[in-house]
N, C-alpha and C positions, 0 to 999 in steps of 0.2 A: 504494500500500500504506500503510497506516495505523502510528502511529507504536507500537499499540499489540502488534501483528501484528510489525511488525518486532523489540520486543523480547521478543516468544515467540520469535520465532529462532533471538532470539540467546542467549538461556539453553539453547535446546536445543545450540546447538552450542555452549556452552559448556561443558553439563556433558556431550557424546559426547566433548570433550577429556577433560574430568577422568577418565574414564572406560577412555578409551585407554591413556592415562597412567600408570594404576593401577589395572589390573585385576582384583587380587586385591579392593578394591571392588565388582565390578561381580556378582560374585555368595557368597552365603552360604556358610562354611564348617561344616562339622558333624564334632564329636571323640565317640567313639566307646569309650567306659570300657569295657574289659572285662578279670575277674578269670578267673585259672583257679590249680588247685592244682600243674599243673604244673610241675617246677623250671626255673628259666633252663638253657635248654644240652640240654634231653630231647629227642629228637624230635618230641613231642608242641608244645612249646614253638617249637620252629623251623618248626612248619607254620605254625603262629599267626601266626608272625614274617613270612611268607612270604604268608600270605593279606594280612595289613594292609599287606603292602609293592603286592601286586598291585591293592588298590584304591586306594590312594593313587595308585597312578598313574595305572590306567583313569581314575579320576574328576580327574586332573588337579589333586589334591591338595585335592578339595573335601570329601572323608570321607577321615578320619584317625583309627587308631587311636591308643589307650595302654591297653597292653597291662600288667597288674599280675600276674606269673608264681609262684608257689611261694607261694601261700596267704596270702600278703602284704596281703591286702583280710580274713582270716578264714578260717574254714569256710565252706562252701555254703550254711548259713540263712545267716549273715551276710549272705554277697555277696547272699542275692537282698531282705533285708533292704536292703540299698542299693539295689538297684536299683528297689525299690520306690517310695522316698523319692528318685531321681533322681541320687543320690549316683555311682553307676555305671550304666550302660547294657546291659549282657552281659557271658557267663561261659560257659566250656566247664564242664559240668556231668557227673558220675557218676550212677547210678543215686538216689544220695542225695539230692540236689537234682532230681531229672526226680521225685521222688517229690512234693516240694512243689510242683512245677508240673503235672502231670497223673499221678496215683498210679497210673491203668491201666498206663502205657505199662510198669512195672516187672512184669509180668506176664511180660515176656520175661526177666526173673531170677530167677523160678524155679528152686532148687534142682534139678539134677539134669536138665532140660529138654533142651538139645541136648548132641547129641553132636558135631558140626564146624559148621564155618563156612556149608556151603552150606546146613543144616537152616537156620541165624539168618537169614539175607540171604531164602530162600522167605519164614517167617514175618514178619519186617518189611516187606519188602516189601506186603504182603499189610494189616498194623496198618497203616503210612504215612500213611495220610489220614483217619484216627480220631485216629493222634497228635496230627499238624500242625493239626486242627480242635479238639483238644484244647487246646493251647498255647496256640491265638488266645482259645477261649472263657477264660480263665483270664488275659491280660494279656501272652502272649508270642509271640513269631515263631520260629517253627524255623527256622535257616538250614542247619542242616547235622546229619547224625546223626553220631556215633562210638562207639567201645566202649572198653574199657580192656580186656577179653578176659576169659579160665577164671580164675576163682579158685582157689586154693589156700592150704593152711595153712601157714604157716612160722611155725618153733615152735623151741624151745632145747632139748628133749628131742624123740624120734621120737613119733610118730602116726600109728599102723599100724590103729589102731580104737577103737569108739564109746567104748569104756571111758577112752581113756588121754585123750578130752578132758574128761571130768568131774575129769580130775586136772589140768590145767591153768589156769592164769590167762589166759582170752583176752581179748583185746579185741575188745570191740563198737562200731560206730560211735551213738556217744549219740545216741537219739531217731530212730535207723534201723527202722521200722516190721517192717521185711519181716527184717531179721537179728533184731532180736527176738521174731519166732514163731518163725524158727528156731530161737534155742538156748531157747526157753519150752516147745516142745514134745520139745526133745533132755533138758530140765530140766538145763541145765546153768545157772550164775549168772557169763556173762561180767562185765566189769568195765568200764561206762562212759565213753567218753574221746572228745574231740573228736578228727581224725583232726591238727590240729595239735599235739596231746600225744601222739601214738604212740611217735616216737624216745625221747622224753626219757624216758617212763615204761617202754621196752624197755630203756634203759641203768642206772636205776635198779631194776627185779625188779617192778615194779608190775604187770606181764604179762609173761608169756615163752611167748604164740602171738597172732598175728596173721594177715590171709586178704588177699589182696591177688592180681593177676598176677605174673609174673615182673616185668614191664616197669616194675610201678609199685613193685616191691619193692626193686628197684635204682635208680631213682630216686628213693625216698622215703628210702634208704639202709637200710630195715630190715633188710634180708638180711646187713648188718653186724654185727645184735644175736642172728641165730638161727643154726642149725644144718644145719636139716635145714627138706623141703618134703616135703611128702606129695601124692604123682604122682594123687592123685584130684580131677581138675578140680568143685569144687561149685557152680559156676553159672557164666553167663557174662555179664561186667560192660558194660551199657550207659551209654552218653555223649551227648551232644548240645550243640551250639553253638548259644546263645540270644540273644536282643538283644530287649528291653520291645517291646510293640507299640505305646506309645506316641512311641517315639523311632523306632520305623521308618516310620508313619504318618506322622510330623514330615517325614518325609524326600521331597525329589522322587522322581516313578517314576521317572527313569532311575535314581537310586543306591539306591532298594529295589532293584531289580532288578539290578543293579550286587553288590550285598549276597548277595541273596538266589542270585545262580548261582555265584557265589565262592564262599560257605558251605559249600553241597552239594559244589561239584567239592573244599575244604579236608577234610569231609568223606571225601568219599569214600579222599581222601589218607590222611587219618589210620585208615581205615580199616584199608587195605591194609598201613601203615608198622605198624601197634600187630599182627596176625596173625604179620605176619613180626620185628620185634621181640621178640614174649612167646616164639616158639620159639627165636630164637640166645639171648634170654634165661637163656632154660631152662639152655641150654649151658655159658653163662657163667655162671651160679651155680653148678654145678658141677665148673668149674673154679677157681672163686674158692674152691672147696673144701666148698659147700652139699653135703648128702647128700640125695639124691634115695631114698625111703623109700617102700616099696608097701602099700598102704592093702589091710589084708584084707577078705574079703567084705561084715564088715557093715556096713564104712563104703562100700561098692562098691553094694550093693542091699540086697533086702531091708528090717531094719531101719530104715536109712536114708532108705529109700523111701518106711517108714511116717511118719517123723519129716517128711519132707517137706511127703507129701501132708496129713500133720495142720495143717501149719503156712499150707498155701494157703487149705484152709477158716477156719482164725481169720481171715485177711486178709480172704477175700470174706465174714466174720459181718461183719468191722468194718468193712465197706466199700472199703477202703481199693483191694481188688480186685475187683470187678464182676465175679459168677461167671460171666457173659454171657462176657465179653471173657477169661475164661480159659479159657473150654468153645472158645471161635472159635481162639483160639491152638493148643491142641492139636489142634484138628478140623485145622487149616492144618498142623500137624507131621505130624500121621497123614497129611493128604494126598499130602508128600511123600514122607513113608518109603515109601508104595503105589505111588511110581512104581516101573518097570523100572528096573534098575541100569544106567548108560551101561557097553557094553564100552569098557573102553582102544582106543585108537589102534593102539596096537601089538602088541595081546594075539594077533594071527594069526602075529607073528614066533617 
């Protein structure tokens, strides 16, 4: 053997030493920024906590979050404002933010649109692979869907109908496309605020109504600064867990895919946790002493309906909603409402 030969050898076995030795060497670690507006400590927050815990250690500590909770990175343009420029990597996102990154998919926030949970899960199910090809085309990875749930008004005086919110100061989320045809076409002039000024400007009289779920209302503390909730769910709030497709690209398959089934099953979690949360919600605003207040007719139909439907067309004039993809949405709604009704299990006893 040549002398040359023997000292390829010996470097190989010298650095499968160094190697053995110091493992955390021997392959690349990758950290994982992600922002969301939810407070440390919400449930929402402890899923999070619980997904980054569960791939830390499938991946044997080679994808690792940090995790930035309670709006702490910004508002939603912001974070995705970072995450453009690399700053941050993903974000659990509201309708607000899914609105910058594929504007269809807010189609499913629709004023007035479903009535329960299993109308949303048909129709999403159904959107899914328009969304997720949506994200990709535009720079992002869907890892996971979620929702924040039914909106509602909570207000320092009652709100029983259309009239009493032209008397009110509401807050609008600034630069929210889809709530501004709503109150453009209710003519009402809400009052601009990033959703990081809500508390401060509810504690100072700058507005005194805001919309939000139960879940996020008591997490965000607003339900501190109002009175009453008005029991007429106005749309139902979607969410979703994002991460650039250029940092997941970066990534070997196994921890896309490592990524990507965590997501959905965290997902799925926050799903179920936010349904069953906004309703003990509910319970406990009103025992915190919130007055739960019945919305007459024409904030129930009608009118309202008109105000609605006015406000889908400005969307799909301005684009923002592809009349396509909201004519598919409700053909999907109407399809299920045309099913048979399941009898109960027990409806023979």
């Amino acid at each position: 053997m040549s002398d040359i030969s023997i000292k390829r050898i010996g470097r190989l076995l010298w650095l499968t030493v160094l190697l053995l030795a110091n493992p955390a060497q021997a392959e690349k670690t990758w950290e994982l920024k992600f922002a969301t507006l939810a407070p440390d400590g919400t449930s929402w927050a402890k899923l999070l906590e619980e997904w980054a815990e569960t791939v830390k250690t499938e991946s044997n500590g080679r994808l690792v979050f940090k995790i930035y909770p309670g709006g702490v990175q910004g508002d939603e343009p912001d974070v995705l404002k970072k995450i453009r420029f690399g700053q941050l990597h993903g974000g659990a996102f509201t309708g607000y933010g899914i609105g910058h990154i594929y504007s269809p998919t807010r189609a499913l926030e629709l004023p007035f649109l479903f009535n329960n949970g299993a109308e949303i899960d048909y129709v999403r199910e159904r959107f899914m692979p328009e969304i997720e090809q949506g994200y990709r085309d535009n720079g992002y990875e869907l890892l996971g869907w979620m929702e924040v749930g039914f909106i509602h008004f909570f207000s320092k005086e009652p709100i029983t109908k259309l009239e009493h919110l032209k008397e009110r100061r509401i807050w609008y989320w600034q630069g929210d496309p889809l709530a501004k045809a709503f109150f453009d076409a209710s003519e009402l002039a809400p009052v601009p605020l990033s959703i990081i000024d809500v508390y401060t400007s509810l504690s100072t009289g700058m507005i005194d109504t805001v919309y939000a779920p139960p879940l996020g209302a008591i997490a965000l503390q607003w339900f501190a600064k109002t009175k009453y909730i008005t029991n007429v769910p106005m749309a139902n709030g979607i969410g979703s867990l994002v991460v650039s497709r250029r940092f997941y690209q970066n990534l070997p398959q196994d921890l896309q895919k490592l990524l990507k089934r965590t997501g959905i099953e965290t997902g799925e979690k926050l799903v179920a946790a936010t349904r069953r949360d906004n309703l003990e919600g509910m319970q406990l605003l009103q025992a915190r002493g919130i007055t739960l207040v019945e919305g007459e007719d024409d904030l129930k139909s009608g009118e309202i309906k008109r105000i609605s439907d006015q406000a889908a067309e400005q969307l799909m004039e301005d684009g923002y909603l592809p009349a396509a993809t909201v004519r598919r949405v409700r053909e999907w709604l109407a399809e299920y409402r045309a099913q048979p009704v399941a009898e109960p299990a027990d409806a023979a006893h």
